[in-house]
C-alpha positions as CSV (number, residue, x, y, z in Angstrom):
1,X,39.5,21.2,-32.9
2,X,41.5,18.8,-31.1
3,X,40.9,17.3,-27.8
4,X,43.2,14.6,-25.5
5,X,42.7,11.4,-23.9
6,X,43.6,11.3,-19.8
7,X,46.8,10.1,-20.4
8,X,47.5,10.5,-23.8
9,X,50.1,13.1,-24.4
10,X,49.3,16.2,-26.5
11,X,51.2,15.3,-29.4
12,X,48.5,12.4,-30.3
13,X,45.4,14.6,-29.8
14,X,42.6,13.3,-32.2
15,X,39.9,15.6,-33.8
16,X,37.0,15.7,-32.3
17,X,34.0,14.2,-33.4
18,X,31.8,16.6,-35.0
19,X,28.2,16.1,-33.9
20,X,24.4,17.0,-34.7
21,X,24.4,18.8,-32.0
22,X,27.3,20.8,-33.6
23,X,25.4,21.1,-36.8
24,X,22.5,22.5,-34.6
25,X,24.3,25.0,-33.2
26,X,25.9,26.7,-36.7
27,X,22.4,26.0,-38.4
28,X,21.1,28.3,-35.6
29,X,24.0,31.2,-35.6
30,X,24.3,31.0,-39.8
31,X,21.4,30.8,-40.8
32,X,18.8,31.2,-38.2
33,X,15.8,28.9,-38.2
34,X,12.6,29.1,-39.7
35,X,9.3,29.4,-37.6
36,X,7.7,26.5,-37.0
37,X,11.0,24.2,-37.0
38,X,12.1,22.3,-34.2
39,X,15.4,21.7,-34.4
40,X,15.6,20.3,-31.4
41,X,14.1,17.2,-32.5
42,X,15.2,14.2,-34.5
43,X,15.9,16.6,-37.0
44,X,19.1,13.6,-38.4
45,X,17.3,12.1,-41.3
46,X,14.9,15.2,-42.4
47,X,15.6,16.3,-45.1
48,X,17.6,20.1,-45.1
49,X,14.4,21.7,-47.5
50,X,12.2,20.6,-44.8
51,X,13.9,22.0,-42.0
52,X,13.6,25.5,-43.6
53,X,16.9,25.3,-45.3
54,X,17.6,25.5,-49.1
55,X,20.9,25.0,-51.3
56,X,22.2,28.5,-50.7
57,X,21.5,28.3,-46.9
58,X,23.1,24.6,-46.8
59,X,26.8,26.7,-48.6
60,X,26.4,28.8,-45.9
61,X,26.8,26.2,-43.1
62,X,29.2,24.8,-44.9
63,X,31.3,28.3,-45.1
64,X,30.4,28.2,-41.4
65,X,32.1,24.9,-40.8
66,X,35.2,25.5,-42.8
67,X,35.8,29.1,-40.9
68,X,35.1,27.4,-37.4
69,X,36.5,24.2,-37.6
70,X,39.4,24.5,-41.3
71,X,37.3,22.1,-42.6
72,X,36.8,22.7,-46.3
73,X,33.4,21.5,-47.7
74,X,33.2,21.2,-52.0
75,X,30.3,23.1,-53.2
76,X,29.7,20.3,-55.5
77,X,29.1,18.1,-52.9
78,X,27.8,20.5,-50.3
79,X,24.8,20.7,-52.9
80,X,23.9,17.5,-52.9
81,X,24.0,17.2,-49.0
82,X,19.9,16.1,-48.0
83,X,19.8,16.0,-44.6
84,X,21.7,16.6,-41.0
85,X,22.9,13.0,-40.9
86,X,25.1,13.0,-43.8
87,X,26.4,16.9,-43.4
88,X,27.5,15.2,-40.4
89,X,29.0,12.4,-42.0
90,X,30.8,14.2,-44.9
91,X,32.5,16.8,-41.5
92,X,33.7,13.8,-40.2
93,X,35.3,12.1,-43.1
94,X,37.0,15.4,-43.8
95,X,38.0,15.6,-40.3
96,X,39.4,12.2,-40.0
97,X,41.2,13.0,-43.4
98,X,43.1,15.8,-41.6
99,X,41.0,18.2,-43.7
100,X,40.4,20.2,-40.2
């Protein structure tokens, strides 16, 4: 997912940032969300297990993100993902990698 500066021509479009609020959204159509569970809330540094969401449920955003956005996530990394904030972070680096 690219987007475009004013002015900047399409041939230089940069990937767009990939945000919590992103995150939120595919944690909610993947996997659904637990009762009980704000997500809506600083959900950033809270940890995935708390959140409602174990190892297999974590792959499954992650087969989420690569579909959506051709990002391709390592399941040996993937597994060791804790929280929002750093899912986040590992997107990014992929995506500023040209991994998406």
């Amino acid at each position: 997912m690219t987007t475009t500066t004013p002015g900047t021509p399409p041939d230089e479009a940069v990937p767009r940032a990939f945000t919590l609020d992103d995150l939120r959204r595919i944690m909610r159509v993947s996997v659904g969300v637990e009762e009980g569970v704000d997500l809506d809330g600083d959900i950033a540094d809270v940890e995935f297990d708390d959140l409602g969401y174990d190892s297999l449920a974590v792959l499954e955003l992650a087969g989420h993100v690569k579909r959506e956005y051709g990002v391709p996530l390592p399941e040996e990394v993937v597994v060791e993902l804790r929280t929002p904030a750093l899912a986040v972070q590992l997107i990014n680096a992929r995506l500023a990698e040209g991994r998406g």
